[in-house]
C-alpha positions as CSV (number, residue, x, y, z in Angstrom):
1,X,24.8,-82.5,102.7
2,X,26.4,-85.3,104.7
3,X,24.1,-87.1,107.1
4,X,26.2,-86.6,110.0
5,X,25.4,-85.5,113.7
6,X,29.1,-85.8,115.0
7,X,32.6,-86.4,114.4
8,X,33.5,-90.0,112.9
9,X,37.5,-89.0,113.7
10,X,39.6,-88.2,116.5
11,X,42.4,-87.0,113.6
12,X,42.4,-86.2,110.1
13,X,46.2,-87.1,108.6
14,X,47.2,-84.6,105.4
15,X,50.1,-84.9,103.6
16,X,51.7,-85.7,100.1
17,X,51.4,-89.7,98.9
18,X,54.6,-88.4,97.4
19,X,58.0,-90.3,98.1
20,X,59.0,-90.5,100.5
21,X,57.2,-88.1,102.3
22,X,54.0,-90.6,102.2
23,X,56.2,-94.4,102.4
24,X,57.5,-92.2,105.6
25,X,53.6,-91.7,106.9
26,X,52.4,-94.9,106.4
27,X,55.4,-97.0,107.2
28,X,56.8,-94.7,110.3
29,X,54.7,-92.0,111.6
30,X,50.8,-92.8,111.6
31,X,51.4,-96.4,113.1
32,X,53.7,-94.6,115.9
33,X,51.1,-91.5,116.5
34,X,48.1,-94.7,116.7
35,X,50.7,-96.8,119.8
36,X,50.6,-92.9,121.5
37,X,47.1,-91.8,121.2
38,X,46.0,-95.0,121.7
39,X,48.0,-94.8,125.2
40,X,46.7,-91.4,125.7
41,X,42.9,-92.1,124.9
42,X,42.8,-95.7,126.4
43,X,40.9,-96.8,123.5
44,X,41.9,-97.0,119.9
45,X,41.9,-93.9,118.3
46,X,39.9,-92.9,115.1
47,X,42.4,-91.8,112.4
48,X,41.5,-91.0,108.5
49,X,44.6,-91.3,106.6
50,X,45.1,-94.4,104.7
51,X,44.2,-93.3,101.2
52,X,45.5,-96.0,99.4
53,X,42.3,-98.2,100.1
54,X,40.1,-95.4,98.4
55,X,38.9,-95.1,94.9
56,X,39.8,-92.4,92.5
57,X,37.7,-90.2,90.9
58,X,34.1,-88.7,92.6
59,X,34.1,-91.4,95.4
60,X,37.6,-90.1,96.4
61,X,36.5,-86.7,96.4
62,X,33.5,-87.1,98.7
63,X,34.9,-89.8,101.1
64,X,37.5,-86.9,102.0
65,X,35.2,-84.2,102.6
66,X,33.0,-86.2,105.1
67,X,36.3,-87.5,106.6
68,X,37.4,-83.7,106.9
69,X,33.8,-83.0,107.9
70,X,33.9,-85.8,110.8
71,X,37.5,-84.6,112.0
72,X,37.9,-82.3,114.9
73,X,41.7,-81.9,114.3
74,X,44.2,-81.9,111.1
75,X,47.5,-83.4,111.0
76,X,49.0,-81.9,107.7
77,X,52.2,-83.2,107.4
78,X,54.2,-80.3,105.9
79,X,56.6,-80.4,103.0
80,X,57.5,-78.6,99.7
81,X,55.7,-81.0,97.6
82,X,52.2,-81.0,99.9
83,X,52.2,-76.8,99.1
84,X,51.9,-78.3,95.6
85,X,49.1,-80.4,95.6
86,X,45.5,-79.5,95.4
87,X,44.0,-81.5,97.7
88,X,46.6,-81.3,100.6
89,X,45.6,-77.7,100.3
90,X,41.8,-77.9,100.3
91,X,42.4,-80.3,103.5
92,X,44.1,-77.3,105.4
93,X,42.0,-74.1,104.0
94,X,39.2,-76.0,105.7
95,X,40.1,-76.4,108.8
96,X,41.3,-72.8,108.4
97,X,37.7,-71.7,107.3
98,X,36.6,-73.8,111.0
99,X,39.0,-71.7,112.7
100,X,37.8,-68.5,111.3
101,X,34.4,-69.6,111.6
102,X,35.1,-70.4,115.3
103,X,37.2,-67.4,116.4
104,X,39.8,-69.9,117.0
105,X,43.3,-69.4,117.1
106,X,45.5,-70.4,114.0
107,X,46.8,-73.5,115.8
108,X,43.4,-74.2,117.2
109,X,42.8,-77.1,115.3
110,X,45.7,-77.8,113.4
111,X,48.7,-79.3,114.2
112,X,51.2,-79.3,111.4
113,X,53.8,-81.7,111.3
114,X,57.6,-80.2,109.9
115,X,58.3,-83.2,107.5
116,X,60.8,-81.4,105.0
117,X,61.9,-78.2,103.5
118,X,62.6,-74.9,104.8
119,X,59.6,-73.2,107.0
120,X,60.5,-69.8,105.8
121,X,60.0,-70.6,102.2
122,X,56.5,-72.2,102.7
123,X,53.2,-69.9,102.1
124,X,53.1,-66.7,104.0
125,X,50.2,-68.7,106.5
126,X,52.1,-71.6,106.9
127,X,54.9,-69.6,108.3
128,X,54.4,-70.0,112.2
129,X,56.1,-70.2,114.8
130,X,58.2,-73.1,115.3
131,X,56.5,-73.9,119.0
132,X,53.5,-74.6,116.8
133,X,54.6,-77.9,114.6
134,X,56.1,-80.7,115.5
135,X,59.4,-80.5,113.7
136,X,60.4,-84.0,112.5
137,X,63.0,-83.3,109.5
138,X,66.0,-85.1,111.6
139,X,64.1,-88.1,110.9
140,X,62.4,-88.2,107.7
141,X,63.7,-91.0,106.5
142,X,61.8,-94.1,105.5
143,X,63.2,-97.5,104.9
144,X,66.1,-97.3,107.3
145,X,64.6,-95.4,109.8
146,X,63.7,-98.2,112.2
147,X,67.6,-99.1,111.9
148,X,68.9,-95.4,113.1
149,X,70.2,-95.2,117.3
150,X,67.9,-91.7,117.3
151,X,64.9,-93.6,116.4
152,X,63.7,-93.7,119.8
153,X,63.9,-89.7,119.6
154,X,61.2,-90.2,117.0
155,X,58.9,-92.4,119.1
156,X,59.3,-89.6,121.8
157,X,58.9,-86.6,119.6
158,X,55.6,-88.7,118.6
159,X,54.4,-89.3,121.7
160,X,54.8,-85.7,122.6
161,X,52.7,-84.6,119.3
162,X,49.9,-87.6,120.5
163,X,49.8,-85.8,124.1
164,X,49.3,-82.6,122.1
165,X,46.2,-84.0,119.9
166,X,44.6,-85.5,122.6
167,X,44.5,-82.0,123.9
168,X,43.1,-80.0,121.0
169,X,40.2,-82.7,120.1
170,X,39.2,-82.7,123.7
171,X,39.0,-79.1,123.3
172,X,37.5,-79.0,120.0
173,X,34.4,-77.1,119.3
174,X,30.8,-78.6,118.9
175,X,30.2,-80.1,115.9
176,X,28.7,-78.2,112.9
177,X,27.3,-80.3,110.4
178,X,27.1,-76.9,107.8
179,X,31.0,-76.1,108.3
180,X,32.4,-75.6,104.5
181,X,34.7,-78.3,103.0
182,X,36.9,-77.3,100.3
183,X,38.0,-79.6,97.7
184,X,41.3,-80.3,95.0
185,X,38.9,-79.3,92.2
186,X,38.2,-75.9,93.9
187,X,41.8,-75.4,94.6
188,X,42.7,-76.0,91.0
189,X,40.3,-73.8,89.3
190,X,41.7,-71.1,91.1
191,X,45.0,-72.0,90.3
192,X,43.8,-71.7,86.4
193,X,42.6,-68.6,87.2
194,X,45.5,-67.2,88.4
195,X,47.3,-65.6,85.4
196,X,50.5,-64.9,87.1
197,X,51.2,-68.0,88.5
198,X,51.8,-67.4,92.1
199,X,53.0,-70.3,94.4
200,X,51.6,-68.6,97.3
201,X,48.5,-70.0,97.9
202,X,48.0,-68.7,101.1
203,X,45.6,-66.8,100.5
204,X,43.0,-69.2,98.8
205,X,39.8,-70.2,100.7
206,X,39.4,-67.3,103.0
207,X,36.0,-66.4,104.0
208,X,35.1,-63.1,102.1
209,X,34.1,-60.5,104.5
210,X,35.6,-57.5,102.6
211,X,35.6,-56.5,99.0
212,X,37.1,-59.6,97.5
213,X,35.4,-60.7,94.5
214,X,33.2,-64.2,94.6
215,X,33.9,-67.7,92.7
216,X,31.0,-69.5,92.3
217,X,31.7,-73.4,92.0
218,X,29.1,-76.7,91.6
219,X,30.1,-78.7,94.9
220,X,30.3,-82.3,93.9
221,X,27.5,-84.7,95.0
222,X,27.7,-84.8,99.4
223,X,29.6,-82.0,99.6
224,X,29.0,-79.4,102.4
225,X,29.5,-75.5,100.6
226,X,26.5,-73.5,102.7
227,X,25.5,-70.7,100.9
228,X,26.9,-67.8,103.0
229,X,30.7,-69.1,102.6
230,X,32.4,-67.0,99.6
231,X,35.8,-68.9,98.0
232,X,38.0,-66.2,97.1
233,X,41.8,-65.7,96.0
234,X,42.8,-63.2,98.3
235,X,46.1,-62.8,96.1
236,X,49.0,-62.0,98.0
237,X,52.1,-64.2,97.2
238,X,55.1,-63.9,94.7
């Protein structure tokens, strides 16, 4: 269990290190989000996201779970290639496992981020309504963006989103030092498991209150799993 007694973050960023969904992050739109919720906060905020300084392997894995741990809101930056990684996945189910564990509604905590693709074709969950995301797909470009006439539509649209967050983590619930975490490794041991090779993850990660069966799974070292949380595939998908 993580020695903490309160959040470390004012925002967790998700989203694919793919290109050029993650050249667009780092260059564009976490720098812009920190000028606007530093504006909004009057201090510099806290933001995990930079993965680029981390290490691979065990380190990676447990730095990311206290940093979800320590975050009262997610940022998942939305596109078809972060429905396909394992742990943009585990980022999101947990803060869906705090909002079921919180009675929270399903944009209590999260605030997605439309980077590409089309909304209707992403998992059943992540199909919400459009008042809920910040829809940024008009400019999700990277290297040329700062170039464009509509980039100052950007820095607006970004300042909205920062007026937003700084919203929902002043609202956030207490911290809970025994709220589950769920990991990449979790996420693809299920997806071996899953013999007909459904996209459709949506329903991975719920907490099992009905009669779904149990996966069992060896946390890694740090990691916060409390006994009474059941992973499950709740199936569902194509």
């Amino acid at each position: 269990m993580f020695d903490l007694t309160n959040y470390e973050y004012d925002i967790f960023i998700s989203y694919s290190w793919d290109a050029p969904c993650g050249l667009w992050v780092s260059k564009h739109f976490a720098p812009c989000l920190e000028e606007w919720l530093t504006a909004e906060f009057g201090r510099k905020p806290r933001i995990f996201w930079d993965r680029t300084q981390l290490n691979y392997g065990e380190k990676l894995s447990c730095t990311i779970q206290r940093a979800l741990l320590g975050s009262p809101c997610l940022v998942p930056v939305w596109s078809n290639m972060y429905f396909k990684s394992n742990w943009c996945i585990a980022e999101w189910r947990t803060f869906r496992l705090r909002e079921s564990r919180e009675n929270l509604t399903q944009s209590g905590v999260i605030c997605p981020v439309l980077f590409h693709g089309d909304p209707g074709k992403y998992p059943t969950e992540a199909r919400v309504d459009p008042a809920l995301y910040c829809d940024m797909r008009n400019w999700n470009y990277f290297d040329e963006a700062k170039d464009m006439q509509d980039y100052s539509l950007f820095r607006k649209e970004v300042r909205k989103l920062a007026a937003q967050l700084k919203e929902r983590v002043n609202e956030a619930p207490q911290f809970v030092a025994t709220w589950p975490i769920c990991t990449g490794d979790q996420v693809a041991e299920l997806r071996k498991q899953d013999p007909g090779g459904k996209e459709d993850i949506s329903g991975y990660y719920l907490v099992d209150q009905v009669k779904m069966p149990k996966i069992s799974f060896a946390p890694p070292a740090g990691a916060v799993v409390p006994s009474e949380t059941r992973i499950v595939d709740a199936g569902g998908g194509a």
